[in-house]
SETIRO-980913 format. One line per 5 residues: number of its first residue (from 0); their letters; for each residue z, y, x of C-alpha. Coordinates in nm, 4 decimals, padded with zeros to 6 digits. Each point is the difference from the previous one (the first is absolute). Last residue first. Layout:
BEGIN
NUM = A = Z:Y:X; ...
***
This chain:
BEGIN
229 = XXXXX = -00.7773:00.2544:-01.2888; 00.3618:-00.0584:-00.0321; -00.0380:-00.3164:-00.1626; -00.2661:-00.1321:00.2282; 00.2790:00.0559:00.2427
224 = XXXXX = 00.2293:-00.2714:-00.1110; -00.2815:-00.2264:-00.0574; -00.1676:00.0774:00.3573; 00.3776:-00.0910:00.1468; 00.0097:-00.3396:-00.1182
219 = XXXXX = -00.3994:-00.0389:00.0884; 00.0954:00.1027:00.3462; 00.2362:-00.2757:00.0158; 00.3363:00.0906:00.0676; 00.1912:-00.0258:00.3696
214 = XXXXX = -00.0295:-00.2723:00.2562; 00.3130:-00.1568:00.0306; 00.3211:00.1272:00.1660; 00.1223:00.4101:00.0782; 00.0790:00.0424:-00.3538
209 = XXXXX = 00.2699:-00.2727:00.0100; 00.2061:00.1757:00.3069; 00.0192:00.3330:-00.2815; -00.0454:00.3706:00.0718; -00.2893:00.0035:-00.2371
204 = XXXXX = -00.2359:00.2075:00.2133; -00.2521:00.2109:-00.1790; -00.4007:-00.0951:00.0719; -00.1280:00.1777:-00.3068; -00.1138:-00.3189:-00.1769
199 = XXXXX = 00.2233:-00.2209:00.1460; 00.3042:00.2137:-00.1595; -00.1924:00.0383:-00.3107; 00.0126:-00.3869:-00.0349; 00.3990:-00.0651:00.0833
194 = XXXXX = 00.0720:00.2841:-00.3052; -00.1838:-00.1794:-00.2406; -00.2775:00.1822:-00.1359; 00.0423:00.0990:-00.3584; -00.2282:00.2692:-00.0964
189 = XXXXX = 00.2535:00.2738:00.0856; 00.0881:-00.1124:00.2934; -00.3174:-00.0462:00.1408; -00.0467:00.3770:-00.0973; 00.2679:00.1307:00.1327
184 = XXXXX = -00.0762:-00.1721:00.3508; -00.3597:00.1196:-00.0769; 00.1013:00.3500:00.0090; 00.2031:00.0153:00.2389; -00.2518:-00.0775:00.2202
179 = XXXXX = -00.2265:00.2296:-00.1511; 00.2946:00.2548:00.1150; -00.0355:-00.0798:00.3637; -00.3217:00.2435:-00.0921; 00.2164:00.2608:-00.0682
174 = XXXXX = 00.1419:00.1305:-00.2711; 00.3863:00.1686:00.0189; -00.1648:00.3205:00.1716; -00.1858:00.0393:-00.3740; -00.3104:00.1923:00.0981
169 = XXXXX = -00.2015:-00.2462:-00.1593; -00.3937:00.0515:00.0367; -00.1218:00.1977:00.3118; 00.3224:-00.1950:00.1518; -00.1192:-00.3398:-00.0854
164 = XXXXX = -00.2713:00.0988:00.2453; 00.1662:00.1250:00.2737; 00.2499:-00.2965:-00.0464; -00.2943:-00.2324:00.0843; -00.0930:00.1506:00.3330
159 = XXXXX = 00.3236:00.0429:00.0890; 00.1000:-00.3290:-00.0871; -00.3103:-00.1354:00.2011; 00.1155:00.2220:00.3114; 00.3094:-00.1921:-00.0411
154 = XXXXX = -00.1244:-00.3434:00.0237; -00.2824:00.1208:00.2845; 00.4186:00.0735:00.2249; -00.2088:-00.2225:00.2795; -00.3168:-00.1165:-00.0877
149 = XXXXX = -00.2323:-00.1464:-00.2632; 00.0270:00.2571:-00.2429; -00.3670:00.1554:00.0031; -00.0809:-00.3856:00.0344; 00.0699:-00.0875:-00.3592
144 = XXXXX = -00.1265:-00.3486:-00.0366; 00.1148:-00.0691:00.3469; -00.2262:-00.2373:00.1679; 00.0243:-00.3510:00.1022; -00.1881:-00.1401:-00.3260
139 = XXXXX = -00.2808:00.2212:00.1423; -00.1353:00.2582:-00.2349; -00.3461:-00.0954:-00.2125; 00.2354:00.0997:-00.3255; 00.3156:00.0745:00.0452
134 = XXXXX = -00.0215:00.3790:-00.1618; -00.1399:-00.1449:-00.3230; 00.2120:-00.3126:-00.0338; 00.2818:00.2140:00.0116; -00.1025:00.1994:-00.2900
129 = XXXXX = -00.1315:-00.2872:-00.1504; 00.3345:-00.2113:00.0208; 00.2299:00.2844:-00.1070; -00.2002:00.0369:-00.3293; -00.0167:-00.3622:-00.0686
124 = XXXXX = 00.4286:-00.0313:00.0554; 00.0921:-00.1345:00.3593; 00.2863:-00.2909:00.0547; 00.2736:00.0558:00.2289; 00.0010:-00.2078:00.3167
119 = XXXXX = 00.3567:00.0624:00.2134; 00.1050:00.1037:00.3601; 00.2611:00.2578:-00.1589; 00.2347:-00.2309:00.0000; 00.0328:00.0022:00.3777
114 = XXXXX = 00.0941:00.3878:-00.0015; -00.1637:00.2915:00.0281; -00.3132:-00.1222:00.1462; -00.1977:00.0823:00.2716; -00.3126:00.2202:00.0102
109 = XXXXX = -00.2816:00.0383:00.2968; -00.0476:-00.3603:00.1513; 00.0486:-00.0976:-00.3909; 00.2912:-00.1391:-00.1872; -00.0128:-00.2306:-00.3144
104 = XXXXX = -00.1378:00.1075:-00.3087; -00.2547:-00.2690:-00.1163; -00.1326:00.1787:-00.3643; -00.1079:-00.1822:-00.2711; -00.3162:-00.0452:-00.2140
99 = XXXXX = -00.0550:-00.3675:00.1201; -00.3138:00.0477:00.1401; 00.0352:00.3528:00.0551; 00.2368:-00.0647:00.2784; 00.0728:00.3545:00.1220
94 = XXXXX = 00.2114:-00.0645:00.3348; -00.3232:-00.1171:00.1572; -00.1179:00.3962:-00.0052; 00.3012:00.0658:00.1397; 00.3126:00.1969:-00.0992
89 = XXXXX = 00.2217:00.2965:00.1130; -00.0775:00.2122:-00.2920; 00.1288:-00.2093:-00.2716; 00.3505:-00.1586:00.1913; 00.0471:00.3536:00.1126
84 = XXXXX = -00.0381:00.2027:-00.3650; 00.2863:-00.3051:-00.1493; -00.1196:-00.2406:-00.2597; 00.0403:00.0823:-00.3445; -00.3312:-00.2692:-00.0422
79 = XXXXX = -00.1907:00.2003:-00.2887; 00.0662:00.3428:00.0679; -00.0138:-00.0301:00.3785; -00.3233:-00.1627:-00.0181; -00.1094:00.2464:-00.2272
74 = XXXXX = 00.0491:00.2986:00.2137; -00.0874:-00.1371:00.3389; -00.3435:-00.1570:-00.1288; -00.0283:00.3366:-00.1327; 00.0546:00.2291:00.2827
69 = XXXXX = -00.2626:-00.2345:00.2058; -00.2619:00.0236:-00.2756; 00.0474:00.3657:-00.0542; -00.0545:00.2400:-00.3046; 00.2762:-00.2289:-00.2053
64 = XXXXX = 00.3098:00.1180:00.1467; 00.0780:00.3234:-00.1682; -00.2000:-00.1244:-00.3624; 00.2172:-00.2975:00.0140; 00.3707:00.2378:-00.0023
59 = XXXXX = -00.0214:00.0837:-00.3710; -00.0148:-00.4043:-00.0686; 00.2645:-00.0200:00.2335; 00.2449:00.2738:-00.2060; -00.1186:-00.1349:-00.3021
54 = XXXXX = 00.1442:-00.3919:00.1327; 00.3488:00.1577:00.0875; 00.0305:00.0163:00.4207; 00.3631:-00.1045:00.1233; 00.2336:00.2856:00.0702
49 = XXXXX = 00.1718:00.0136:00.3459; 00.3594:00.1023:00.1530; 00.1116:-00.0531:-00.3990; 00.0428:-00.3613:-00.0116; 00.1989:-00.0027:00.2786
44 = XXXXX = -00.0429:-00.1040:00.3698; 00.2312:-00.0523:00.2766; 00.3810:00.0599:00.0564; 00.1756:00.1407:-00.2249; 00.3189:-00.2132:00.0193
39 = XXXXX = -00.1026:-00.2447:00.2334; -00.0979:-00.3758:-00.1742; 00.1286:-00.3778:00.1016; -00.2221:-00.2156:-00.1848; -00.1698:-00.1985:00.2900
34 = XXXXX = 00.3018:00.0407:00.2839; 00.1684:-00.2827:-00.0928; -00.2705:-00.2280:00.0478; 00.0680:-00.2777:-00.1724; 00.1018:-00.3422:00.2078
29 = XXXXX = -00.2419:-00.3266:-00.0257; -00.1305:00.0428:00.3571; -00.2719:-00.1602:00.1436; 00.0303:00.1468:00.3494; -00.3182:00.1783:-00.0067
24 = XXXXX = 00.0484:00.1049:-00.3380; 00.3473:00.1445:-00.0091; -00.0576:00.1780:00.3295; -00.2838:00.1761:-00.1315; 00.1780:00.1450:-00.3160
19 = XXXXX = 00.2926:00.0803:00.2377; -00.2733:00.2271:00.2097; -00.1345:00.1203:-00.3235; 00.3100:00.1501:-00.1301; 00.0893:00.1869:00.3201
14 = XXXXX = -00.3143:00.1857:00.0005; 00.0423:00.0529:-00.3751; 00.3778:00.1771:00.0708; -00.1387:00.1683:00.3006; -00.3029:00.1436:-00.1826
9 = XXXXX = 00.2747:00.0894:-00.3183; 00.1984:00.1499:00.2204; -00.2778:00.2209:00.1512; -00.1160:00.1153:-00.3223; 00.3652:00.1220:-00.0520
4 = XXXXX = 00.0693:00.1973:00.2675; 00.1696:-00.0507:00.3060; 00.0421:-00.3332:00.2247; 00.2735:00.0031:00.2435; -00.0330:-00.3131:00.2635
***
């Protein structure tokens, strides 16, 4: 088979990487996955493909998302988890649990996941919690918390959504609203979160047999870590 182009190389190369991966743990295997570190010459993302969000530049953006409840909940949720638009957008009203000031995402009749570490909890700041308290409220525990997007392709008609606003704002084609994601990876960095920690946070695969045992951190672990950032 002739595969051309380098994003497609590097989809073989991590299609290829996570079959051996699940070899080596169903058969108990103690051999490395040769395949984990192996990079393709410019293949995938840089640094520079996308800027992350400074804090003025998201302080400039509140007044753009704050005339809406629904925009809102969107907006700060995404600033203060760095979880993906999708994993947001696509959840239930029982996939906000206020009692413990997390969020459950896992996937939903009308969203899947983008990998298995993305099923994950991730603890909610206040301001996150009220907003999505606010639009849960009297909703079944079955229902989507965002029901606009609640069907096919509703992930990317959220991005648009959102993206026309950050536009009115930051013109910048480097900022998006992938780049609050950035943003809190750089910014559990650079308060001191260990590396294993912002991975479970943001629901990034580790490419390692070990990470795919146990139960994960402790929302309290991670709440620390992000209570920094905050």
């Amino acid at each position: 088979m002739f595969v051309s182009g380098k994003s497609h190389r590097f989809t073989l190369l991590g299609v290829v990487r996570t079959a051996i991966n699940h070899v080596i743990v169903e058969h108990s295997l103690t051999i490395p996955n040769v395949f984990t570190n192996l990079k393709i010459k410019g293949a995938g993302a840089t640094k520079h493909d996308r800027l992350p969000l400074s804090d003025d530049q998201v302080a400039t953006l509140e007044t753009a998302f704050s005339r809406d409840d629904t925009v809102w909940a969107l907006f700060v949720t995404l600033r203060d988890t760095g979880a993906r638009v999708s994993e947001i957008s696509g959840m239930r009203v029982k996939d906000c649990d206020l009692e413990q000031q997390c969020l459950h995402l896992v996937a939903t009749p009308w969203r899947s996941l983008k990998t298995s570490n993305s099923q994950r909890s991730v603890p909610l700041s206040h301001t996150a919690a009220a907003a999505l308290a606010k639009l849960a409220q009297g909703k079944d525990p079955e229902a989507p918390l965002f029901p606009n997007y609640a069907k096919d392709r509703g992930a990317d008609s959220c991005s648009a959504m959102l993206m026309k606003r950050l536009r009115s704002v930051i013109t910048n084609k480097k900022l998006t609203m992938h780049s609050l994601r950035h943003r809190m990876k750089d910014k559990l960095r650079n308060t001191g979160c260990p590396e294993a920690i912002s991975m479970a946070i943001l629901g990034h695969s580790t490419n390692t047999v070990a990470a795919n045992y146990g139960s994960g951190y402790a929302l309290e672990v991670m709440r620390e870590h992000l209570e920094r950032v905050w």
